[in-house]
Wavefront OBJ file of the C-alpha trace (Angstrom):
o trace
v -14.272 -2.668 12.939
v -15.140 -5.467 10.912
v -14.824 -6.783 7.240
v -13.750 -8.980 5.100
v -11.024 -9.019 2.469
v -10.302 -10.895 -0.905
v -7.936 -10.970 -3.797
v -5.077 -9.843 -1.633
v -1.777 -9.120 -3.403
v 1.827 -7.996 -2.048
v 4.923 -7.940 -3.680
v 8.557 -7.121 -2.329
v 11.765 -6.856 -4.112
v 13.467 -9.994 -4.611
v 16.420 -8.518 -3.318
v 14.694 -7.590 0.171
v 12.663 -11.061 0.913
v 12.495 -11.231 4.749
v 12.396 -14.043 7.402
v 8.618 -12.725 8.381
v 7.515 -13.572 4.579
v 8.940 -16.576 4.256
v 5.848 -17.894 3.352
v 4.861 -15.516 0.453
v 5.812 -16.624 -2.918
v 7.347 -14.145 -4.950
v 6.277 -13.147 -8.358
v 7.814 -10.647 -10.835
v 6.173 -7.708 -11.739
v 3.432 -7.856 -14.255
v 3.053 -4.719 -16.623
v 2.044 -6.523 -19.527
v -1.107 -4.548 -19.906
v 0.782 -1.300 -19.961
v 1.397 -0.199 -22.972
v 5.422 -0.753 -23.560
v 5.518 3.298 -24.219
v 4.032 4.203 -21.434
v 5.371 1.315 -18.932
v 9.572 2.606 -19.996
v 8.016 6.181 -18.430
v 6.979 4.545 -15.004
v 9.400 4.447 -11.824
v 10.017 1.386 -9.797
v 7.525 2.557 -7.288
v 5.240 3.007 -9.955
v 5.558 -0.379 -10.932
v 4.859 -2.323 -7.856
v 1.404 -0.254 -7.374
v 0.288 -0.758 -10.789
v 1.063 -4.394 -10.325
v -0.575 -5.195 -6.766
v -3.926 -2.981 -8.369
v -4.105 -4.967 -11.090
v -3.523 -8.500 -9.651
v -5.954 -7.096 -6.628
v -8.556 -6.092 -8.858
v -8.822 -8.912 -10.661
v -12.936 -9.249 -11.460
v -13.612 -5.575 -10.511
v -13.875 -3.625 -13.608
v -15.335 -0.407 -11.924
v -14.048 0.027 -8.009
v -13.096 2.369 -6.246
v -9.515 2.987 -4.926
v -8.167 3.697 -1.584
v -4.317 4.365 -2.053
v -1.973 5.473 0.486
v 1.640 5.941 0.851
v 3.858 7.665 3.588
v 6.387 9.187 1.241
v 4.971 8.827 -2.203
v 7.395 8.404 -4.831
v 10.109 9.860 -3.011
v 13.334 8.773 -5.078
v 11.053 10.691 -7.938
v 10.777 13.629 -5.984
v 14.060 13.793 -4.591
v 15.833 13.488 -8.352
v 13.595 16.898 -8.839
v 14.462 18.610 -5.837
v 18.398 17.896 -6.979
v 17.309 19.414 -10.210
v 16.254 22.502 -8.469
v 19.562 22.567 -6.731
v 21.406 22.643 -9.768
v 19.359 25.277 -11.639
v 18.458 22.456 -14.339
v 14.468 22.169 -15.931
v 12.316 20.518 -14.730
v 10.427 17.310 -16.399
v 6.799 18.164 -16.821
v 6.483 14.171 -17.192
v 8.768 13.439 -14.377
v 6.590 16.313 -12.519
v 3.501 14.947 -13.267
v 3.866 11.215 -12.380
v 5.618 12.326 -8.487
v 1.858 13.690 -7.124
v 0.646 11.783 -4.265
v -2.433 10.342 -6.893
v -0.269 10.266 -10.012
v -0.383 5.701 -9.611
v -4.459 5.647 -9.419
v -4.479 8.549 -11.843
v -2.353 6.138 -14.519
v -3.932 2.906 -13.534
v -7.738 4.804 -13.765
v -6.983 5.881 -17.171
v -5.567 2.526 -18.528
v -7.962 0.730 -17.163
v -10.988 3.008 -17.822
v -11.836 3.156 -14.429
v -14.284 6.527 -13.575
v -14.680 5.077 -9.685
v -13.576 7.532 -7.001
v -10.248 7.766 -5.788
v -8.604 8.997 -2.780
v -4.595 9.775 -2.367
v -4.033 9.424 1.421
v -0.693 9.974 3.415
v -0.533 9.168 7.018
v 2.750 8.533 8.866
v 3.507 4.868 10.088
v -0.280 4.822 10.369
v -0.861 5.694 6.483
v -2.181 1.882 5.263
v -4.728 2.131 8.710
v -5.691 4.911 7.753
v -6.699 3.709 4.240
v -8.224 0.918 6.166
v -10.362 2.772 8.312
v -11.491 5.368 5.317
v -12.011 2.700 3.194
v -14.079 0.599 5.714
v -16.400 3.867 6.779
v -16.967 4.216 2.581
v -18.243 0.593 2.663
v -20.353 1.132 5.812
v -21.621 4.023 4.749
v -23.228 2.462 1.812
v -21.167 4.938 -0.590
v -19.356 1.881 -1.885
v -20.353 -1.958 -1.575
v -16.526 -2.885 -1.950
v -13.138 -0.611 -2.019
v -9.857 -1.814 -3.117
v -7.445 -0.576 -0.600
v -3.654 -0.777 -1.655
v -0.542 1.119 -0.023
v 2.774 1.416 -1.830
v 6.017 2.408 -0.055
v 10.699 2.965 -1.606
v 13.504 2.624 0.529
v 14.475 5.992 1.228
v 17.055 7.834 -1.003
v 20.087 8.000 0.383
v 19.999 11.351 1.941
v 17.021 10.326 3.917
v 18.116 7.271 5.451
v 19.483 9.028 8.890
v 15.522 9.937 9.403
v 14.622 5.944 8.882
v 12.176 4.945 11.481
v 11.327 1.419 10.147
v 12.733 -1.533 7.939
v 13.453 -0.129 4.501
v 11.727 -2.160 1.900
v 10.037 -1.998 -1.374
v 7.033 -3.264 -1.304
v 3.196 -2.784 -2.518
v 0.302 -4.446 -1.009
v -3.360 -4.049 -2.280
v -6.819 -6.313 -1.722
v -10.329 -6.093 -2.174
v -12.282 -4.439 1.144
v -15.771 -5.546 1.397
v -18.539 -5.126 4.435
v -18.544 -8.058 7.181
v -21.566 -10.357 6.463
v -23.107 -12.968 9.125
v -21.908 -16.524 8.533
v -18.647 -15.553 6.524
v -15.542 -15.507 7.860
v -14.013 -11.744 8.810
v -11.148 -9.733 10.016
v -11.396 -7.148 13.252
v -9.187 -4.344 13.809
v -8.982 -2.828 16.983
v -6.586 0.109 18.466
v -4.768 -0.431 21.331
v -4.521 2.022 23.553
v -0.741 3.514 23.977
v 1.558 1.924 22.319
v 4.184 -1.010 22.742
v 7.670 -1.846 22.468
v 8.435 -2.125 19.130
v 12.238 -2.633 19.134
v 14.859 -1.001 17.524
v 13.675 1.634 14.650
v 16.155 -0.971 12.685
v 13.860 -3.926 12.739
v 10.254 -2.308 12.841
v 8.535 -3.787 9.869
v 6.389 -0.997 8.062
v 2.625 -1.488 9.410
v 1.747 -2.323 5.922
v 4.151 -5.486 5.760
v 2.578 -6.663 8.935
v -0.946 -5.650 7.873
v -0.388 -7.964 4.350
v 1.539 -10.933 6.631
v -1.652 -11.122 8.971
v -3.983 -11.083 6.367
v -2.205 -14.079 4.496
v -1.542 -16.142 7.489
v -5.004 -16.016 8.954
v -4.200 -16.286 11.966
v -6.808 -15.924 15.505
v -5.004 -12.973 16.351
v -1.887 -10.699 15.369
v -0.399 -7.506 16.912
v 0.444 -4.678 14.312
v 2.754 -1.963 16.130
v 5.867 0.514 16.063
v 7.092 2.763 18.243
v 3.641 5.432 18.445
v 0.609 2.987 18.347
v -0.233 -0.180 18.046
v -3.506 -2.495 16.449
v -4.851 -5.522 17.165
v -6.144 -7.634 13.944
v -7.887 -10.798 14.477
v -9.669 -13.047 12.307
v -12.867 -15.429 12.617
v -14.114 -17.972 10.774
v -12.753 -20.803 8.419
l 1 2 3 4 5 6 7 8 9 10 11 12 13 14 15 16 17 18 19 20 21 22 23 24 25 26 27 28 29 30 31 32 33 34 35 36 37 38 39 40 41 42 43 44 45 46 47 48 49 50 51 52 53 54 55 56 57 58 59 60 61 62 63 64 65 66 67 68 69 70 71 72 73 74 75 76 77 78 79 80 81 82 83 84 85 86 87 88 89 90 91 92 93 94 95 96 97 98 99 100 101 102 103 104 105 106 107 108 109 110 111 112 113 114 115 116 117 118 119 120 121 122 123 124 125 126 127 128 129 130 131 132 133 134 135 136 137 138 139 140 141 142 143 144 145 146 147 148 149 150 151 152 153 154 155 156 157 158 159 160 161 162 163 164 165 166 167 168 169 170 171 172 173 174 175 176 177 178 179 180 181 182 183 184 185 186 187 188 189 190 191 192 193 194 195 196 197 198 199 200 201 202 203 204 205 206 207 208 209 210 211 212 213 214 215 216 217 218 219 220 221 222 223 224 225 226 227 228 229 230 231 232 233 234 235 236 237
């Protein structure tokens, strides 16, 4: 699987920088092209995808969206299931902006953006499998280019026990385009079974190591946890 990728944007919370991103420079958010109404409504999850599509998008007035997430807005969700609990109403706001597409819903109708969209949840394997849609769309011919971003919380509280990877929040999105001859290119490969990832503790969410190995470049990298495990390499300059 072949392809190339620009404009590549991730952000993590200040408060969570990590020894395997050492080398990203952190930015703050940038919601200054959300109206200030609308931008005191959003969540902090909402925030860091609206940010990484924007900054990813960059040129691309009319693209379509891949966006993936393995939980959604789950601190969102969770405040509503409490509200069940307790008998109390339910936001129809708060409702509405905890879907699975409620971030390329927002950011389509800011940014007057009619392309397609897809919502797609996946397990550890939900930013690959934004990948992999997003790279048969481009083969395909349905799309010439597809930006692909992937948007994960920490866990509420409550959830924590069922942790099965580094808790971080974090957004990553970039530009997916079809592998030309003479540029340089990315190849994704799976690996059959899977490998030793470590200690559920330490296991940096696919996404993180998907964004780290498309920043550093480098000939080769090994994306993994504890179910499967991908092999990314790059060619060229």
């Amino acid at each position: 699987m072949k392809f190339v990728v620009n404009n590549l944007c991730l952000w993590v919370a200040p408060e969570q920088q990590i020894a395997e991103l050492r080398q990203h420079t952190y930015c703050d958010l940038d919601l200054s092209w959300v109206a200030p109404m609308q931008r005191r409504r959003l969540s902090p999850f909402m925030k860091m995808a609206l940010h990484t599509l924007q900054q990813a998008q960059a040129e691309h007035s009319h693209i379509a969206i891949n966006f993936s997430s393995r939980h959604g807005d789950l601190p969102k969700t969770a405040h509503l299931l409490h509200a069940l609990v307790e008998e109390e109403p339910l936001s129809p706001t708060a409702f509405g902006l905890s879907v699975h597409n409620a971030a390329t819903g927002i950011f389509s109708i800011i940014k007057n953006n009619t392309a397609p969209m897809n919502a797609i949840a996946g397990g550890q394997d939900s930013v690959i499998s934004n990948l992999i849609d997003g790279y048969a769309r481009i083969q395909s011919g349905i799309e010439n280019c597809i930006l692909v971003a992937h948007t994960e919380s920490v866990l509420p509280e409550e959830y924590l026990p069922f942790a099965d990877e580094k808790q971080i929040d974090h957004s990553v999105a970039f530009v997916l385009s079809p592998y030309v001859e003479g540029e340089s290119y990315f190849e994704l490969t799976k690996l059959s079974g899977s490998t030793d990832a470590g200690n559920t503790d330490s296991v940096l969410p696919l996404s993180i190591q998907l964004a780290q190995a498309l920043s550093s470049k480098e000939s080769s990298a090994l994306l993994s946890h504890q179910q499967s495990a991908w092999m990314l390499q790059h060619y060229g300059g």
